[in-house]
C-alpha positions in Angstrom: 54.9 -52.3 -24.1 51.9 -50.6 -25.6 50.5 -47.7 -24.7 46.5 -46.2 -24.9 45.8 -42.8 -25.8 43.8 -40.5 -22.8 40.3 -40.2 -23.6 39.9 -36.8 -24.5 37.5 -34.2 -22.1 35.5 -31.6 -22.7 35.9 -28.2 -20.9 33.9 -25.4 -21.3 36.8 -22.6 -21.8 40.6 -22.9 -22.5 41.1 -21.1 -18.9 43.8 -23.5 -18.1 45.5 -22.5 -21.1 45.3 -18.9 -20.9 48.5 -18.5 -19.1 50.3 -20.3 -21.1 49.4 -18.3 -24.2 50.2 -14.9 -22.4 53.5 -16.1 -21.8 54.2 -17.7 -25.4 52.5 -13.9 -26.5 54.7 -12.1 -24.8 57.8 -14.3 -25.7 56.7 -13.6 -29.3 56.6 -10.4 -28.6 60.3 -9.8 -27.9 61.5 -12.1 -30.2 60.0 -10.4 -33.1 61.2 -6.5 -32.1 64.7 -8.5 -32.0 64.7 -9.6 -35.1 63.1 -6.7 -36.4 65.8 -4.3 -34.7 68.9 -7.1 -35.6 68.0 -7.3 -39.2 65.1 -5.1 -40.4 67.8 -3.5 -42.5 69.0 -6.5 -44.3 72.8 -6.6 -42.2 73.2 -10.0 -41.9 77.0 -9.4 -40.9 76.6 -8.3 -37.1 78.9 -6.8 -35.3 78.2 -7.4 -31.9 79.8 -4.4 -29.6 78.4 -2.5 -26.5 76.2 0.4 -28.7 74.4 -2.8 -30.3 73.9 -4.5 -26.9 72.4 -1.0 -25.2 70.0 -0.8 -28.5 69.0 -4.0 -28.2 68.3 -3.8 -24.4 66.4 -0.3 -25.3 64.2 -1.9 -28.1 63.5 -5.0 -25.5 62.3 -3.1 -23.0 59.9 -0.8 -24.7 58.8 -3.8 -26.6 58.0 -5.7 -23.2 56.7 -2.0 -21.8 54.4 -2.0 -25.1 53.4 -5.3 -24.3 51.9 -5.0 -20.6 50.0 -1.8 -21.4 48.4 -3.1 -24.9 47.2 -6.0 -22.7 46.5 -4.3 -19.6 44.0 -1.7 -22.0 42.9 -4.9 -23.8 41.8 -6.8 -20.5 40.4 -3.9 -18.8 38.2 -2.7 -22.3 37.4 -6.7 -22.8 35.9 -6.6 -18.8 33.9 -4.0 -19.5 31.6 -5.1 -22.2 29.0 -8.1 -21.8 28.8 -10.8 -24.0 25.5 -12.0 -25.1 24.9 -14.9 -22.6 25.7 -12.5 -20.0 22.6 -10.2 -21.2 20.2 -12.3 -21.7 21.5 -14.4 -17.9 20.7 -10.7 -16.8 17.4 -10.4 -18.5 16.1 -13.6 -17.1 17.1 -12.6 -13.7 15.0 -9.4 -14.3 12.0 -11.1 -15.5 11.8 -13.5 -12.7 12.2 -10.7 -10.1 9.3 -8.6 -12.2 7.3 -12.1 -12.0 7.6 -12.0 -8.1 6.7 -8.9 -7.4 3.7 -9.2 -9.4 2.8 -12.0 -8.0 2.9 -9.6 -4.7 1.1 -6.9 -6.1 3.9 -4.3 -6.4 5.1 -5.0 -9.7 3.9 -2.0 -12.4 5.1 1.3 -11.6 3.4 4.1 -9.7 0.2 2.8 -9.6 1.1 -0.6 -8.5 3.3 1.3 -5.5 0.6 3.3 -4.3 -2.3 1.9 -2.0 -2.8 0.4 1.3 0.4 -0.6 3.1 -1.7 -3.0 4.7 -2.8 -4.6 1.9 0.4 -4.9 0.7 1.9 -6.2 4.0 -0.7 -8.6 4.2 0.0 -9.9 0.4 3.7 -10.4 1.1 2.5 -12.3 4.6 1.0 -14.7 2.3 3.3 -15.0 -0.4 6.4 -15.4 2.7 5.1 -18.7 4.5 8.6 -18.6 7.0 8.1 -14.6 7.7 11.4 -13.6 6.6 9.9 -10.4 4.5 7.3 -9.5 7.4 9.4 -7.4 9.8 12.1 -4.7 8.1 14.5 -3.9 10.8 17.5 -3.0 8.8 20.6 -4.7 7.9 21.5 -6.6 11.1 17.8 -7.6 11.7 17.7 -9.5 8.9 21.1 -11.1 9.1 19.4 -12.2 12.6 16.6 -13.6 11.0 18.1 -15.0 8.3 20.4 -16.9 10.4 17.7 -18.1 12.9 15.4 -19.2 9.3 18.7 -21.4 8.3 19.2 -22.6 12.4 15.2 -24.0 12.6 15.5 -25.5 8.7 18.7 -27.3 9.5 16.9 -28.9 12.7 13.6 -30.2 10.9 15.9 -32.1 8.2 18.7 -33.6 11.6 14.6 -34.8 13.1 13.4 -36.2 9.7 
């Protein structure tokens, strides 16, 4: 019987791993302050009684204590700063929103802000073929008009 080795995949990040290597970290973790607190003084001749067993159930438990707030700081500090392809997915999403309102006229401060409201109105008339940016009635108006936008795209493409 012979057997093929799996063709290897790629995958963008070792998510599926990442449990696994918190539990073998934390494993690791009370295994070494065992060891540590068994023999970090070079007794090799243990003699197991019930003061030894409550120390060693005291050093586990502020190990494992240790542990979850080291990596609860550590995940929480980590979430908190951006890495570079964050930043620069941010920046592009900035500059394409700058392009667009340019493109409307509104883009470039004060200056750019100030005018006719008609003028503007009638730029982003233009620039807004299906209407969806004409009428500003608040939160549940546009859900309403978003919803009836999607209903009369959805039966053009069922007639084509």
């Amino acid at each position: 019987m012979t057997f093929r080795r799996p063709v290897p995949q790629r995958a963008d990040s070792i998510g599926p791993w990442l449990s696994n290597l918190s539990f073998l970290s934390w494993l690791a973790c009370l295994t070494t302050s065992t060891l540590v607190f068994l023999f970090g003084n070079g007794d090799f001749h243990l003699v197991c009684d019930q003061k030894l067993a409550l120390h060693l159930l005291i050093v586990v438990l502020v190990a494992e204590h240790g542990y979850w707030v080291v990596d609860t700081l550590l995940s929480t500090l980590s979430a908190r700063v951006r890495t570079a392809g964050e930043i620069d997915t941010q920046r592009e999403e900035y500059t394409v929103r700058r392009r667009y309102l340019a493109n409307l006229g509104l883009a470039g401060g004060a200056e750019g802000l100030q005018g006719d409201r008609t003028e503007k109105r009638r730029r982003v008339e233009e620039a807004d073929p299906i209407g969806f940016w004409a009428v500003d009635g608040g939160l549940e108006n546009s859900v309403v008009n978003g919803r009836e936008i999607l209903v009369k795209s959805w039966d053009r493409k069922k007639s084509q």
